[in-house]
C-alpha positions as CSV (number, residue, x, y, z in Angstrom):
1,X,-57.2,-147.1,72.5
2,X,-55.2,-145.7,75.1
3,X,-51.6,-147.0,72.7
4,X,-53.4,-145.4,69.9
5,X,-54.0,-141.6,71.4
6,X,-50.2,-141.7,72.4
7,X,-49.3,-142.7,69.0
8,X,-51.2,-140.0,67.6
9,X,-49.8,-137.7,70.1
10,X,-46.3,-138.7,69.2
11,X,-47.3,-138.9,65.6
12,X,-48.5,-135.1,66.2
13,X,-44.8,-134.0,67.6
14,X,-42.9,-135.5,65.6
15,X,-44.6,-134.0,62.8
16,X,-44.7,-130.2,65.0
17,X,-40.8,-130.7,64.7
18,X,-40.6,-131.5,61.4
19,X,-42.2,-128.9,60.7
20,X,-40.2,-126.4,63.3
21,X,-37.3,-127.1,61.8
22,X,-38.1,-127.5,58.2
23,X,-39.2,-123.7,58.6
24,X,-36.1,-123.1,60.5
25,X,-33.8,-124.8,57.5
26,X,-36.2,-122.4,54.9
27,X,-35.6,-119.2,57.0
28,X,-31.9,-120.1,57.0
29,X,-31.7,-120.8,53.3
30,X,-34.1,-117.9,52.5
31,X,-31.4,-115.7,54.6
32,X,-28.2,-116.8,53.0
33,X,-29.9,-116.4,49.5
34,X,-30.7,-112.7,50.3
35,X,-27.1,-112.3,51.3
36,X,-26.5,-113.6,47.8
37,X,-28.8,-111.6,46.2
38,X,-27.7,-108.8,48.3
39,X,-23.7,-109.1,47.2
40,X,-24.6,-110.0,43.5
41,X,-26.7,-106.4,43.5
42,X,-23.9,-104.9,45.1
43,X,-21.5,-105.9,42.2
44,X,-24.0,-105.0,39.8
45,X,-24.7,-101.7,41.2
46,X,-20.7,-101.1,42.1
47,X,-20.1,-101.9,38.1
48,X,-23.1,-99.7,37.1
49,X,-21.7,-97.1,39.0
50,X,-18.3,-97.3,37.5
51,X,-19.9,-97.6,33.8
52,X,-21.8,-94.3,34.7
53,X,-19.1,-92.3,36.2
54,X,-16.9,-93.1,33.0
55,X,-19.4,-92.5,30.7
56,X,-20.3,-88.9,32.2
57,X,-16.4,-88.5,32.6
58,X,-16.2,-89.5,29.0
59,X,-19.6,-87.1,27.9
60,X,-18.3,-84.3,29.7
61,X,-14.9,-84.4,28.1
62,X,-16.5,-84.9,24.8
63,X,-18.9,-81.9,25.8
64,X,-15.9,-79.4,27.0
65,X,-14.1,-80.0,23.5
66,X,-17.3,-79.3,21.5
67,X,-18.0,-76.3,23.7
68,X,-14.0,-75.2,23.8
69,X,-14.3,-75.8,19.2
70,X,-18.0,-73.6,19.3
71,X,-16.1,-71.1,21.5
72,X,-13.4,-70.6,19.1
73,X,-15.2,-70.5,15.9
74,X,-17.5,-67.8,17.8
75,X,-14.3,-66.1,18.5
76,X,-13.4,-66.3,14.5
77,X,-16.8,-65.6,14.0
78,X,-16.8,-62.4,16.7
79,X,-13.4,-61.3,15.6
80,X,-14.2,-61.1,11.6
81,X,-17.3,-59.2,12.7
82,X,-15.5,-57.1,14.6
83,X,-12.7,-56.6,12.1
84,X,-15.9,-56.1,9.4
85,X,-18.0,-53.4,11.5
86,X,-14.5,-51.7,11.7
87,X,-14.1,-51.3,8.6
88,X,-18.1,-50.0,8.0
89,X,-17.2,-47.5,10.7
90,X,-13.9,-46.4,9.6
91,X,-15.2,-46.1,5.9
92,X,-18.4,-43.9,7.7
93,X,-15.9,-42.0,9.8
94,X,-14.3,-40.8,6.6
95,X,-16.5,-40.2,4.4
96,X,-18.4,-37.5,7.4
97,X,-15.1,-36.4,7.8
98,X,-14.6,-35.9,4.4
99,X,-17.8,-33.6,4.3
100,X,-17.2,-31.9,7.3
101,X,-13.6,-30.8,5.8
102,X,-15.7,-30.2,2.4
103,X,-17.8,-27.5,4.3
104,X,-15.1,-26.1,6.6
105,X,-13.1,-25.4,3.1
106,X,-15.5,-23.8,1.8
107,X,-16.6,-21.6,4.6
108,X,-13.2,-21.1,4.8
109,X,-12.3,-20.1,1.4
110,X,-15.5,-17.4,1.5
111,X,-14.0,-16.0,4.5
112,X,-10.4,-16.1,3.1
113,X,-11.9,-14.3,0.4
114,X,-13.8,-11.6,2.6
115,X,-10.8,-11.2,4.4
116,X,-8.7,-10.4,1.0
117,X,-11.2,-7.9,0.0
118,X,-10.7,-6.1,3.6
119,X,-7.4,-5.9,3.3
120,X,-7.6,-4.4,0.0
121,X,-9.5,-2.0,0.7
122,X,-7.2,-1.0,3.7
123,X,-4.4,-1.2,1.7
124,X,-6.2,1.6,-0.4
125,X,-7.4,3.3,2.6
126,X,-3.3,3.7,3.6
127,X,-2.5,4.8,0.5
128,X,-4.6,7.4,0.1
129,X,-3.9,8.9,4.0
130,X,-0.3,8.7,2.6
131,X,-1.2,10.7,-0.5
132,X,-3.0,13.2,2.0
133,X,-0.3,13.0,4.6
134,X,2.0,13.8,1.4
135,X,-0.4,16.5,0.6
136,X,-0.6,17.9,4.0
137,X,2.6,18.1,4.3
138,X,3.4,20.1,1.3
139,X,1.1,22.8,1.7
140,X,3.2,25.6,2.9
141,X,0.5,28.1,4.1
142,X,-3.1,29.0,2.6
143,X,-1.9,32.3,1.9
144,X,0.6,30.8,-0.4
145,X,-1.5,28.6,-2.4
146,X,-5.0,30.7,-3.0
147,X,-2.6,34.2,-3.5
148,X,-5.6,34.5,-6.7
149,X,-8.6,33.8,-7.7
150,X,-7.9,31.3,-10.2
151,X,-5.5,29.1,-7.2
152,X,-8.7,29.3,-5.5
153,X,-11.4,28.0,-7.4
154,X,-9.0,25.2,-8.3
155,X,-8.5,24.2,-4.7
156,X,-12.5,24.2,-4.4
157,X,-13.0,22.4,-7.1
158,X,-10.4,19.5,-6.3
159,X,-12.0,19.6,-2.8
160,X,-15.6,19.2,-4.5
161,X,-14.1,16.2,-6.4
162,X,-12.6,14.6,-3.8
163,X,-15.7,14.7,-1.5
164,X,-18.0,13.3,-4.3
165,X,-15.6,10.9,-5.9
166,X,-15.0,9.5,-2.4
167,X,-19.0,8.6,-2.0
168,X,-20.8,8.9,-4.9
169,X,-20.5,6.1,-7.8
170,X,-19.0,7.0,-11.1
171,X,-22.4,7.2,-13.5
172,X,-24.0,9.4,-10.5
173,X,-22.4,12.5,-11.4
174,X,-20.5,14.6,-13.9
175,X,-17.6,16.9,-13.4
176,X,-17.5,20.4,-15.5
177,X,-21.1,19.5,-16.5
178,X,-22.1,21.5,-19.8
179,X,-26.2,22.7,-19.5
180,X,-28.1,23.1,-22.1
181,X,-27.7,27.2,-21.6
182,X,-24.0,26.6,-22.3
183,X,-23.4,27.2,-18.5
184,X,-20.5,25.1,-17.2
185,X,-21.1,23.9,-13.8
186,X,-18.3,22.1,-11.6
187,X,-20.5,19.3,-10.7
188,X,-23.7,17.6,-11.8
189,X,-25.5,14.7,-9.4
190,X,-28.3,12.9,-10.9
191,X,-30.5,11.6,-8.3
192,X,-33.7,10.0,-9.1
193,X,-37.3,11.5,-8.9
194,X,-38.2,13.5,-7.2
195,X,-35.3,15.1,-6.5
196,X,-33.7,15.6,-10.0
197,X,-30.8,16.4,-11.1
198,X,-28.7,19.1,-8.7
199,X,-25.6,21.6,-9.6
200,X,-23.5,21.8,-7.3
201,X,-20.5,24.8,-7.9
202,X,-17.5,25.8,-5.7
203,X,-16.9,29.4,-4.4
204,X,-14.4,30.6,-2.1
205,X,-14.5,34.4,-1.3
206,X,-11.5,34.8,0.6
207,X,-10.3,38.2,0.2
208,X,-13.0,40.3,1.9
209,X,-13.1,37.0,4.4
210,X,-9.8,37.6,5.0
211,X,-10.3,41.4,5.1
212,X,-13.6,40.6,7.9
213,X,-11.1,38.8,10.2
214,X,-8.3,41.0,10.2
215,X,-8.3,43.0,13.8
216,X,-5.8,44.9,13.1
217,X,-7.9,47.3,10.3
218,X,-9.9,50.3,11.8
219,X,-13.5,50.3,12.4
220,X,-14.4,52.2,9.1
221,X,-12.2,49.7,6.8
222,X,-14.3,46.8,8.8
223,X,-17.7,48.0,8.5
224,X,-16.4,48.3,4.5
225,X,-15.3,44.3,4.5
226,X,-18.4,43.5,6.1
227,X,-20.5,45.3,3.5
228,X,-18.2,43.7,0.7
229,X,-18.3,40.1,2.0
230,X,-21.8,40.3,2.1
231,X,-21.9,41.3,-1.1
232,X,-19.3,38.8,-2.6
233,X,-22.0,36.1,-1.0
234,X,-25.0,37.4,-2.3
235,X,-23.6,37.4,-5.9
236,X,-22.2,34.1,-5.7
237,X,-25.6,33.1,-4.4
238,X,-26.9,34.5,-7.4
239,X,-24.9,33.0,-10.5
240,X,-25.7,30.1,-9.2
241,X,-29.9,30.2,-9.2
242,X,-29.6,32.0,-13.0
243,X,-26.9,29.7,-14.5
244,X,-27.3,26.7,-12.3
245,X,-31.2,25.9,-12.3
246,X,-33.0,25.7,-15.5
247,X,-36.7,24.2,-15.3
248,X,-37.0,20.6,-16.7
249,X,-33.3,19.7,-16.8
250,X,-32.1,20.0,-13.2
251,X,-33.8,20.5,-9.7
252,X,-35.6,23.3,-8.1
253,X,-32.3,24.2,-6.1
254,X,-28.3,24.1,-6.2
255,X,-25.7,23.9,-4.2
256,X,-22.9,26.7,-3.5
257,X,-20.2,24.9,-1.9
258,X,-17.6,26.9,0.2
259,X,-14.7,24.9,0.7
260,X,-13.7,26.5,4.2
261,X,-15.5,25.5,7.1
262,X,-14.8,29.4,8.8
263,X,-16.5,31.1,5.8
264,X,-19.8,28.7,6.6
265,X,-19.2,29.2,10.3
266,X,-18.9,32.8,9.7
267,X,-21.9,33.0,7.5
268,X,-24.1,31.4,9.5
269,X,-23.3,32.9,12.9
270,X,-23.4,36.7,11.7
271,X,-24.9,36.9,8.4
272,X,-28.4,35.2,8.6
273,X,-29.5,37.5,6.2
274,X,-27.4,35.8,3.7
275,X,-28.9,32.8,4.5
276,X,-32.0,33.6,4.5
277,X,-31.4,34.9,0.9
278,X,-29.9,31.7,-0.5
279,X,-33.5,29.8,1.2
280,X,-35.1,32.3,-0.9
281,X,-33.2,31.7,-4.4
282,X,-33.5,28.2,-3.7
283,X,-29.5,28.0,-3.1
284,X,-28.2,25.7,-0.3
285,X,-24.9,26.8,1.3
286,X,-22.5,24.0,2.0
287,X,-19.5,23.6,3.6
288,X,-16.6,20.2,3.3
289,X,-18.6,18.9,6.5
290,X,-22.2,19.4,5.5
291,X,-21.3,18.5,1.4
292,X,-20.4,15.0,3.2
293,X,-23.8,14.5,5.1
294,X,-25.4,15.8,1.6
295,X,-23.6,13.4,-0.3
296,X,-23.9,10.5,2.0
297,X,-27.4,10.8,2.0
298,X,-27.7,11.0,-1.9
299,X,-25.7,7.9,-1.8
300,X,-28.4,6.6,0.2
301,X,-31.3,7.7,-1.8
302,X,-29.2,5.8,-4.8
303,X,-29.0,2.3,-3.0
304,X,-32.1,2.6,-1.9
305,X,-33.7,3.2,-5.6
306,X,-31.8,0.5,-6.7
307,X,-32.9,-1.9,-4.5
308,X,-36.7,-1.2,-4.9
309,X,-35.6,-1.3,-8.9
310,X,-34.1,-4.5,-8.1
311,X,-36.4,-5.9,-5.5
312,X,-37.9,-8.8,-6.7
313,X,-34.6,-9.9,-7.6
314,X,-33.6,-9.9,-4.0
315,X,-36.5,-11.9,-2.7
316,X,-36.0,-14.1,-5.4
317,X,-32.4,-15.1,-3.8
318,X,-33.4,-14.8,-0.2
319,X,-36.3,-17.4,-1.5
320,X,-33.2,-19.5,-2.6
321,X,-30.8,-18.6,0.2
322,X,-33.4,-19.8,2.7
323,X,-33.8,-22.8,0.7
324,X,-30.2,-23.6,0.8
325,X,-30.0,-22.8,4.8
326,X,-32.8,-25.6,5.4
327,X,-30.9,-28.1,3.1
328,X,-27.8,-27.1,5.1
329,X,-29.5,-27.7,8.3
330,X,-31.0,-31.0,7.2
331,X,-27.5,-32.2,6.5
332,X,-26.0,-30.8,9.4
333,X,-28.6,-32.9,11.6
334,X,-28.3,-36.2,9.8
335,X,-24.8,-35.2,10.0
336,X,-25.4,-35.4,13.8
337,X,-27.2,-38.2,13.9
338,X,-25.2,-40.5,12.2
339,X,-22.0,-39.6,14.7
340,X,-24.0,-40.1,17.5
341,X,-25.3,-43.3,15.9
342,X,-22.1,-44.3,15.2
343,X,-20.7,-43.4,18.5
344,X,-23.7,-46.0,20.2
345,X,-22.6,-48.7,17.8
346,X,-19.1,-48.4,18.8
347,X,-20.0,-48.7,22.5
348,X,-22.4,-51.4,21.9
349,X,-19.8,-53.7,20.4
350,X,-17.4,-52.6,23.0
351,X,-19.6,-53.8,26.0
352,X,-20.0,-57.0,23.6
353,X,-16.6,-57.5,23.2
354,X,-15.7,-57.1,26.9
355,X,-18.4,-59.8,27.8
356,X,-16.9,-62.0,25.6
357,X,-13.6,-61.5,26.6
358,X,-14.9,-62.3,30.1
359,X,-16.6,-65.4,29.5
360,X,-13.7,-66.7,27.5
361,X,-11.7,-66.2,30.9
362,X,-14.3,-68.1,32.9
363,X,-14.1,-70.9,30.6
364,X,-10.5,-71.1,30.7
365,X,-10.1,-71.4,34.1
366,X,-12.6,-74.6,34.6
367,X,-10.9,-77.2,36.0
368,X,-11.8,-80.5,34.1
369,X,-10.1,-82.6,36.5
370,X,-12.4,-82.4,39.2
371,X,-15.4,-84.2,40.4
372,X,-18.7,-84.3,37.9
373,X,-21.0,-82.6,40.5
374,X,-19.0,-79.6,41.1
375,X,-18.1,-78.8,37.4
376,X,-21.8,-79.1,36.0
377,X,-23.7,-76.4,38.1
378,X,-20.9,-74.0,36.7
379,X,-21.6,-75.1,33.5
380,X,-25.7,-75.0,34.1
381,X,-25.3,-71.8,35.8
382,X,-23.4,-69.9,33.0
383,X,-25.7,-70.5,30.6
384,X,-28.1,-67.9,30.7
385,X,-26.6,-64.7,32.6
386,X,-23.4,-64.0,31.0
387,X,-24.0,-63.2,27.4
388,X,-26.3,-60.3,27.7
């Protein structure tokens, strides 16, 4: 019993160490096989890794040549736009600056033509101061030229035509005007209603005038040239109302026109008897300076019958006029707004242009050669920012 229990005992160790070091040998096999799992991984992984990097090496070089081909045909594609929108804009360019030279001509020519007519009428304006510088200058003395009474109602008269040919418009009056009473008058206006027509003759009285200013003649022979010029005045005052107004063909009134301003002067300042006499016969005494006034204001009186004759006419082409003047400033403001448009568009493609330029010089200076991770966050990065 005893033989058996340290059999079993032995039996029982011997199979403890069996077992110890069949465990040991497992550990030992199970350790060299991870090693060999461990190196074989490694291989695998190292090849992986190699396969990898020269596939992304390969990808990215494939990538940068499709990305370096889409650059360039964008930059054919950007260029012919460019050239195109160019061409839109130059051909826009010309044609506003074709209408803006259009207008500019023709407000030009207008004013060209204004001008002409100005210089014209100065040119006539010099000639006739030469023909009364000519004039002037010819005249000897007064004395000389009026020595009788036929020298002087010639001078008056071409006075009276001057004045009124220099004012009045050609079918506004008649010169040496024949009445119906077979009276020749030296000039006839015809002014409208209510004014009528009005006879206007020359007198110059400048004997007993000249008689009234002499100092040198004694008191008695002064008193006499008083008397006389006064009634020289009074006579001419009036032929004129019997021979000069006839009811129904011309005005209540006439006109006596002296052609020296010192006879009026001299009339009015010590003689306002005489004037009062002419109110009175309905004769209005006139000198050069006054027949002026007169005449300018019958002038008057003319345009403005004409125009109220003529009235509707005129709002007819101010209704056009303003017409034209808001088609003109329509045009002027489209005008405006298509160079300022064009002017944005110019700048727009500008700014494009410049954007492109500088992402073509990013891309060129990329360095392809260099490792994977520090060429694509450039590439991710640039996506999104630069073309704006």
């Amino acid at each position: 019993m005893p033989f058996m229990i340290i059999l079993a005992v032995f039996a029982a160790a011997g199979l403890l160490f069996l077992l110890k070091h069949g465990r040991r040998q497992r550990e030992v096999q199970a350790e060299q096989l991870n090693q060999q799992l461990q190196q074989a991984l490694n291989t695998q992984l190292q090849s992986f890794r190699e396969k990898f990097d020269e596939h992304q090496l390969n990808t990215l070089k494939t990538l940068q040549e499709s990305l370096q081909n889409s650059l360039l045909f964008a930059r054919r594609q950007i260029t012919d736009t460019l050239d195109q929108n160019r061409t839109e804009i130059d051909k826009r360019l010309k044609e506003i600056s074709g209408q803006v030279e259009k207008r500019l001509s023709e407000g030009f020519e207008k004013t060209t033509s204004v001008f002409s007519d100005v210089v014209k009428r100065l040119a006539l304006i010099d000639e006739a101061q030469k023909k009364i510088t000519e004039l002037s200058g010819n005249v000897v003395s007064l004395q000389a030229v009026l020595s009788d009474k036929r020298s002087r109602g010639a001078f008056g008269e071409v006075q009276l035509n001057a004045l009124i040919r220099n004012v009045m418009p050609e079918n506004q009056f008649s010169l040496q005007h024949t009445l119906s009473n077979g009276r020749r008058v030296d000039c006839m206006l015809f002014l409208p209603e209510p004014t009528g027509n009005v006879a206007i003759d020359a007198k110059f009285p400048l004997e007993s005038f000249q008689k009234l200013t002499d100092f040198t003649l004694p008191e008695a022979d002064k008193k006499a040239a008083e008397q006389q010029f006064r009634v020289d005045i009074k006579k001419h005052i009036q032929d004129i109302a019997d021979k000069y107004i006839i009811s129904g063909e011309t005005s209540e009134g006439a006109i006596l026109f002296l052609p020296a301003e010192a006879v009026f002067a001299e009339i009015h300042a010590h003689y306002p008897d005489l004037v009062e006499y002419a109110q009175h016969a309905k004769v209005w005494l006139v000198s050069p300076t006054t027949m002026m006034a007169i005449l300018t204001t019958a002038s008057a009186v003319l345009k403005d019958e004409a125009t109220r004759k003529q009235v509707h006419i005129i709002q007819e082409h101010l209704k056009y006029l303003s017409k034209d003047f808001e088609r003109f400033e329509k045009r002027m403001d489209n005008l405006a707004r298509h160079i300022g448009q064009a002017n944005d568009d110019v700048a727009d493609v500008h700014k494009s242009a410049s954007k492109i330029t500088s992402r073509f010089q990013k891309i060129e200076k990329v360095e392809l050669d260099g490792p994977i991770a520090a060429v694509t966050p450039n590439l991710e990065a640039a996506g999104s920012d630069e073309l704006v």
